[in-house]
BABA-864214 format. One record per residue: residue in one letter; y, x, z of N, C-alpha, C, O in turn. Coordinates in steps of 0.1 Angstrom, whole numbers, padded with zeros to 4 digits, always signed. Example, Ala and Ser with C-alpha at 12.3 -4.5 7.8 and 13.67 -1.06 7.14 Angstrom:
<rs>
a-0057+0132+0078-0045+0123+0078-0033+0132+0078-0033+0142+0085
s-0022+0128+0071-0011+0137+0071+0000+0129+0079+0011+0134+0080
</rs>
This chain:
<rs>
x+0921+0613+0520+0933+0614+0527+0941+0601+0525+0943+0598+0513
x+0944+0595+0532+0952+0581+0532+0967+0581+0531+0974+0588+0538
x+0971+0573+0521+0982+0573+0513+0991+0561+0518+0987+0550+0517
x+1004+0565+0525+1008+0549+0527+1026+0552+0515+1031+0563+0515
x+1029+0543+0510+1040+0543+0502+1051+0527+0503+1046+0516+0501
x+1064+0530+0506+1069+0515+0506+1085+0519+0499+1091+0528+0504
x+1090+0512+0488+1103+0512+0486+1112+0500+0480+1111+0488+0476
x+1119+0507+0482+1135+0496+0481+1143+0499+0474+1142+0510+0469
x+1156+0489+0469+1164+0495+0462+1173+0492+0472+1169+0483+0479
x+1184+0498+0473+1196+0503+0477+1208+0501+0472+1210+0509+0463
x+1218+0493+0474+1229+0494+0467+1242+0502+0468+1254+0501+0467
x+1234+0512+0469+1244+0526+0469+1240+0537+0457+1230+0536+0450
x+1249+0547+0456+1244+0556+0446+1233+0568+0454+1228+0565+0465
x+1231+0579+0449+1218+0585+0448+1224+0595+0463+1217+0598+0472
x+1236+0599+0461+1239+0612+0470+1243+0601+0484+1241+0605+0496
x+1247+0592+0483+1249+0585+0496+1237+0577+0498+1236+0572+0509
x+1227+0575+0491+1215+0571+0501+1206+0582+0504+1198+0580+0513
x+1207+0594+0497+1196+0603+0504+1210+0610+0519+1207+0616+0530
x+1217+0607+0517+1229+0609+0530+1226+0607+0541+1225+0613+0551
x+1222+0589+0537+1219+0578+0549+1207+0584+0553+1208+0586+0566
x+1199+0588+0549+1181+0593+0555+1183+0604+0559+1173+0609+0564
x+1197+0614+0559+1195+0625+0568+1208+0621+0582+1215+0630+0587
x+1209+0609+0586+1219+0606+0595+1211+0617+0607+1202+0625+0605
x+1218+0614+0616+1217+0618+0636+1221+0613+0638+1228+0605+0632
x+1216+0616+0652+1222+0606+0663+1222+0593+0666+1212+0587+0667
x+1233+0588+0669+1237+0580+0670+1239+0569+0654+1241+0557+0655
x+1238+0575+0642+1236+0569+0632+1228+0566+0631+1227+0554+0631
x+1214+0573+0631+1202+0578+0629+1194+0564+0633+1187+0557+0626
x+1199+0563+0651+1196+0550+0664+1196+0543+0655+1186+0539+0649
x+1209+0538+0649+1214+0528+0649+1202+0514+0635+1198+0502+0635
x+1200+0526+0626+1191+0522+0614+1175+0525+0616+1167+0518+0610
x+1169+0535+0624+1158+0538+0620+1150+0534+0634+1150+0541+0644
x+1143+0523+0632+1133+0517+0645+1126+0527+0645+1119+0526+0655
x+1121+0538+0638+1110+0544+0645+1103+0552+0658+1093+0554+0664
x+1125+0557+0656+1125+0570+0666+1131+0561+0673+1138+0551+0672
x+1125+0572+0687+1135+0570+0702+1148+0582+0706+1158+0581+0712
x+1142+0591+0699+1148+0605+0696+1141+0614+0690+1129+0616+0688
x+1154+0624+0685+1153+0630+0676+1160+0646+0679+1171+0646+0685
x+1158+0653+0676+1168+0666+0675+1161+0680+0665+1150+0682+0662
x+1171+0687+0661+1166+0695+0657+1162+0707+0662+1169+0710+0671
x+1152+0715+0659+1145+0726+0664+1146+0743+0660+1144+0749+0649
x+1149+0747+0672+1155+0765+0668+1167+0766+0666+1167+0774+0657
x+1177+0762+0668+1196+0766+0666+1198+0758+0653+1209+0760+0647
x+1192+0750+0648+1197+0744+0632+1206+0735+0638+1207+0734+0651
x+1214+0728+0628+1226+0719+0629+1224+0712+0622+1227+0701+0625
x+1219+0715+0609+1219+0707+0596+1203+0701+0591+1195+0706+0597
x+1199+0694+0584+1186+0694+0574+1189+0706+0567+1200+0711+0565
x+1177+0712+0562+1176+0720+0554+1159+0729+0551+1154+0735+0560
x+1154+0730+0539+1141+0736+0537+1139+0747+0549+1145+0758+0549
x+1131+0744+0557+1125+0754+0567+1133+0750+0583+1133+0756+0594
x+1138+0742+0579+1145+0740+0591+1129+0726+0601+1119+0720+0597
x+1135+0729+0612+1126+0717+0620+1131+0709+0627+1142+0712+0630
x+1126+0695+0634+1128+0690+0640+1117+0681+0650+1105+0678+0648
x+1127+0678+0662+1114+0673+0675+1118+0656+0674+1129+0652+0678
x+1106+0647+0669+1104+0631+0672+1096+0630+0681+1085+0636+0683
x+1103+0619+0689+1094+0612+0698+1098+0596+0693+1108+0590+0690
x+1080+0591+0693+1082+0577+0685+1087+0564+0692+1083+0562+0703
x+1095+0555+0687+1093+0546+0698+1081+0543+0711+1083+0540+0722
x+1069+0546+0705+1060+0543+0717+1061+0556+0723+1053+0556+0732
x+1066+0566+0723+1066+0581+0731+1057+0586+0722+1062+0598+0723
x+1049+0588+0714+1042+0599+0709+1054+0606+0702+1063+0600+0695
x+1053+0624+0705+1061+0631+0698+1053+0637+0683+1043+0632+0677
x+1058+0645+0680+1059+0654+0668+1072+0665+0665+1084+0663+0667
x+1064+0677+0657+1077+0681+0652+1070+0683+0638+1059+0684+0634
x+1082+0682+0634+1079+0683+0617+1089+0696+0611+1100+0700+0616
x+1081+0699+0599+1091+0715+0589+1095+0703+0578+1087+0694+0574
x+1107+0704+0575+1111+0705+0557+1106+0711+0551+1114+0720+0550
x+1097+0714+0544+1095+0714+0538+1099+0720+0521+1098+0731+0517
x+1106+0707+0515+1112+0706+0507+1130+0696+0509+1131+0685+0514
x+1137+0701+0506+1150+0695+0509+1157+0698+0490+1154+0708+0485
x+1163+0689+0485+1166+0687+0470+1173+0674+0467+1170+0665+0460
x+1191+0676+0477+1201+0666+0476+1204+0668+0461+1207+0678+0454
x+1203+0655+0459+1204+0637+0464+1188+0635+0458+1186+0623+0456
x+1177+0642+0454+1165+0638+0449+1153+0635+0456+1145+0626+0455
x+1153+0645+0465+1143+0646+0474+1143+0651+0487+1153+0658+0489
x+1133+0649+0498+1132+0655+0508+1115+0654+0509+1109+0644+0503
x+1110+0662+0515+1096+0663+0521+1095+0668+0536+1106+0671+0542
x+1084+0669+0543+1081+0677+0552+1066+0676+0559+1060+0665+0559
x+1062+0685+0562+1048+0687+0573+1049+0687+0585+1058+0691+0591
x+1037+0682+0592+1036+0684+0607+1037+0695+0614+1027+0702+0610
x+1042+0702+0623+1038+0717+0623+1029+0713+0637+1018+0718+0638
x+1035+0703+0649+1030+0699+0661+1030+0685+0662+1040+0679+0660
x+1019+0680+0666+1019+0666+0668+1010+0660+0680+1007+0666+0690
x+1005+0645+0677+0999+0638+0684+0981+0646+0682+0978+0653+0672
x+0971+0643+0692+0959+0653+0694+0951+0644+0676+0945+0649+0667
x+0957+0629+0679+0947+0625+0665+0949+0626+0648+0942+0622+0639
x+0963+0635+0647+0965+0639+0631+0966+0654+0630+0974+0662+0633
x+0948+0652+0623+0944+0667+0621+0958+0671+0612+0962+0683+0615
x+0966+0664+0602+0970+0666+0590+0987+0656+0590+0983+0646+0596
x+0997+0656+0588+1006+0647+0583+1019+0651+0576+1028+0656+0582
x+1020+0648+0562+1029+0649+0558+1038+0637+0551+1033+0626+0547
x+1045+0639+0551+1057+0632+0534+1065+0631+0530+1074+0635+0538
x+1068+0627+0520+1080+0628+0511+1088+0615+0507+1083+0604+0505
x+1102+0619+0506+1111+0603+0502+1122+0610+0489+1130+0619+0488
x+1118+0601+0482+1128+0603+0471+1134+0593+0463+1129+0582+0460
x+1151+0600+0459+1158+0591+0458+1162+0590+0437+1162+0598+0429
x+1166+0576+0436+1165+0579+0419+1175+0566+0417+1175+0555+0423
x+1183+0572+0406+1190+0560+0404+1183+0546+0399+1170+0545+0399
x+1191+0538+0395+1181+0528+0391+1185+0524+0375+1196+0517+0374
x+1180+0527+0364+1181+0528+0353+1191+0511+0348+1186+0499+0346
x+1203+0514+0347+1213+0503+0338+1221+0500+0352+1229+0490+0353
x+1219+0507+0362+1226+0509+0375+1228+0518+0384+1223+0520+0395
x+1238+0525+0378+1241+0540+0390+1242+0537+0401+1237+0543+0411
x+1252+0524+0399+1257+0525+0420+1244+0521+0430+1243+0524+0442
x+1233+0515+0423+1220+0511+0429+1210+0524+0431+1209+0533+0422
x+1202+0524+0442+1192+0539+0439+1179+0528+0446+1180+0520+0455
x+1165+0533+0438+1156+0536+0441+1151+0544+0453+1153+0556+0451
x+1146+0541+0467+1139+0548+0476+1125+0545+0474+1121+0535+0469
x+1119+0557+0478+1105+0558+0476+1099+0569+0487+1099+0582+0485
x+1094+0562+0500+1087+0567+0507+1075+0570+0510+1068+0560+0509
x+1069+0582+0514+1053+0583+0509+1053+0594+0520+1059+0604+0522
x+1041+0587+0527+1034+0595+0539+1018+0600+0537+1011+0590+0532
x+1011+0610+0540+0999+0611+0537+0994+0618+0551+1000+0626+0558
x+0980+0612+0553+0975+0622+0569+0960+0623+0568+0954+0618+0559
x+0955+0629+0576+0943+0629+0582+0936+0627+0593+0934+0638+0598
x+0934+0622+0597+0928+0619+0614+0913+0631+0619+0904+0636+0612
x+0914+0633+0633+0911+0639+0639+0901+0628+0656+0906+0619+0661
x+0888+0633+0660+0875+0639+0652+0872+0635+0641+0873+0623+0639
x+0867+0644+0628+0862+0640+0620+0854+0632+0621+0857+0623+0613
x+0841+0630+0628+0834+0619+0631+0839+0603+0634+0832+0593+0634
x+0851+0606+0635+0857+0593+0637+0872+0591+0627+0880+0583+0630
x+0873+0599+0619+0882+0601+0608+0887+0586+0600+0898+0580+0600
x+0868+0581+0590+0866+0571+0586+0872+0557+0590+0875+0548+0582
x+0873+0556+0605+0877+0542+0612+0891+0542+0616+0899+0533+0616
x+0896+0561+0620+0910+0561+0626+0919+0564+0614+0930+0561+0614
x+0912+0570+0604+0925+0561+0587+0924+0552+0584+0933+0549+0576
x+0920+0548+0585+0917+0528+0577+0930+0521+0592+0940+0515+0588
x+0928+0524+0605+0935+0515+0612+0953+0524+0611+0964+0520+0611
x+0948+0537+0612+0965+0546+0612+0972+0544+0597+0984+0547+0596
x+0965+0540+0586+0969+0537+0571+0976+0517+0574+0984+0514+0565
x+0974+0511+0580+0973+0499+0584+0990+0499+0595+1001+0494+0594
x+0983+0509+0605+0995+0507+0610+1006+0515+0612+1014+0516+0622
x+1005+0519+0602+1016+0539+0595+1027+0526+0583+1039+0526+0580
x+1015+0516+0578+1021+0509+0564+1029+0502+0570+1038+0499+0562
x+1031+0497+0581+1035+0483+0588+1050+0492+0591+1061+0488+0586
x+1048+0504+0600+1059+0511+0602+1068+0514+0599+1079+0515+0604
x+1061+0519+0582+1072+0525+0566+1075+0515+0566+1087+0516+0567
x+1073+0502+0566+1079+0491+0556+1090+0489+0566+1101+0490+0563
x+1086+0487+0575+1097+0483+0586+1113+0491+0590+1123+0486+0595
x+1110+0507+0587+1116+0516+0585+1123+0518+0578+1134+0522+0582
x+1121+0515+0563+1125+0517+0549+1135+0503+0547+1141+0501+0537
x+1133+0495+0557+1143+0481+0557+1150+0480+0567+1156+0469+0569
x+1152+0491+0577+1158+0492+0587+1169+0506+0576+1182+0504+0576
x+1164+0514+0571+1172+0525+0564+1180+0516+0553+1191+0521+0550
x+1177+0505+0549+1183+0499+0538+1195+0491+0542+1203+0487+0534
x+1195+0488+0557+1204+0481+0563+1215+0488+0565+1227+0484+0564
x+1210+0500+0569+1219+0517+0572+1228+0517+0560+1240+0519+0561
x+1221+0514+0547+1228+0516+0534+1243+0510+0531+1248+0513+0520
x+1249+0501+0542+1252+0491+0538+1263+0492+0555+1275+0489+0555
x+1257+0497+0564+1264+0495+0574+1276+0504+0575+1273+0516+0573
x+1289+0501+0577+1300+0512+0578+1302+0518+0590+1312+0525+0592
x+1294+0516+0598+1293+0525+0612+1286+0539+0606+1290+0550+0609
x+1276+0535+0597+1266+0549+0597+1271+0554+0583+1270+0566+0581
x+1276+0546+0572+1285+0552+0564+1297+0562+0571+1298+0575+0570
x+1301+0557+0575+1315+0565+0584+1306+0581+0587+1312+0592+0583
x+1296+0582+0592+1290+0595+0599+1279+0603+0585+1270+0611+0589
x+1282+0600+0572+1275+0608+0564+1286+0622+0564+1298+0622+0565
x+1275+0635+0563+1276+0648+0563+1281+0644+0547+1274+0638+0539
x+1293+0649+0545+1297+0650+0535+1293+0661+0524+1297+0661+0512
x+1288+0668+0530+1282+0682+0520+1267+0675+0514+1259+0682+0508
x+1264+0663+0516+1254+0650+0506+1257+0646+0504+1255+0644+0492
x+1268+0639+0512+1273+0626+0499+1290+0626+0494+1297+0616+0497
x+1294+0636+0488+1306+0641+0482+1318+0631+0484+1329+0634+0489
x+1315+0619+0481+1321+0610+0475+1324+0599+0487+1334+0592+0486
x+1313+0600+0504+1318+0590+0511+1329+0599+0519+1330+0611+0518
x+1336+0594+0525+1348+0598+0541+1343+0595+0553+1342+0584+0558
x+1340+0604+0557+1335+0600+0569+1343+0603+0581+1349+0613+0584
x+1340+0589+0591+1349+0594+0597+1360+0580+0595+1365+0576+0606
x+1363+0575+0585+1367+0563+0577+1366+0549+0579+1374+0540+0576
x+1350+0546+0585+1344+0534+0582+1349+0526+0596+1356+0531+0605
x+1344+0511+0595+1344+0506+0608+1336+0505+0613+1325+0502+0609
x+1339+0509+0627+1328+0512+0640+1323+0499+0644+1312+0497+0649
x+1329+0492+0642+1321+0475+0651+1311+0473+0641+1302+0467+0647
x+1307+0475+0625+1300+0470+0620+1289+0469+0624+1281+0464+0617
</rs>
């Protein structure tokens, strides 16, 4: 099963950058090239363990994915529940950690794991979806680090993560 992992440090503390990675909306746009959209699935409002949500990727392929695991300001996970015809399998997890001789800085650490679908063609379609899943995370995870930093999408953290920002506060032209 093919492993892709990329991180960064952050110059924020631990409850405001796992904040930034559960933005919407219009925050969400603003940092994360992946998506084109996003919303959540079944009446939820919030992130939360068991909760879901519907991506569609910049190139149009959708997915929904479960939480999995949800553990502010440490962690988040989640699984595929529905996706594209070629991942038999996709999950992962991002987690957040201070950075030892620096609180206000945090450690991200994102990690995706999948499996491709026919098996018979598994061997060639992970080696190129590991290749270009890695290109994605990295690009993502520096697009989120930008988020870290920006006071448009600071302004819009769910305060019940990150205690400490105002949202609502920040400047919008940033």
């Amino acid at each position: 099963m093919p492993v892709v992992e990329s991180r960064v440090i952050v110059p924020v503390d631990a409850p405001t950058a796992f904040a930034v990675s559960q933005t919407t909306g219009e925050a969400r746009l603003r940092w994360d090239p992946f998506i084109r959209r996003q919303h959540f699935v079944g009446g939820a409002t919030r992130p939360g363990k068991g909760v879901r949500t519907y991506t569609v990727q910049r190139f149009g392929l959708a997915m929904e994915s479960e939480y999995v695991s949800f553990a502010p300001p440490s962690n988040v996970g989640f699984t595929m529940t529905k996706g594209s015809w070629f991942f038999e399998r996709m999950g992962g997890g991002w987690r957040f950690k201070a950075v030892d001789g620096d609180p206000g800085s945090t450690l991200a650490i994102w990690r995706y794991n999948f499996t491709c679908r026919p098996r018979w063609l598994a061997p060639l379609a992970e080696r190129i979806g590991a290749f270009l899943l890695q290109r994605d995370i990295d690009r993502r995870i520096q697009g989120y680090a930008r988020g870290c930093v920006d006071p448009f999408v600071l302004a819009r953290l769910d305060p019940a993560l990150a205690p400490g920002a105002r949202p609502g506060h920040g400047d919008d032209a940033g």
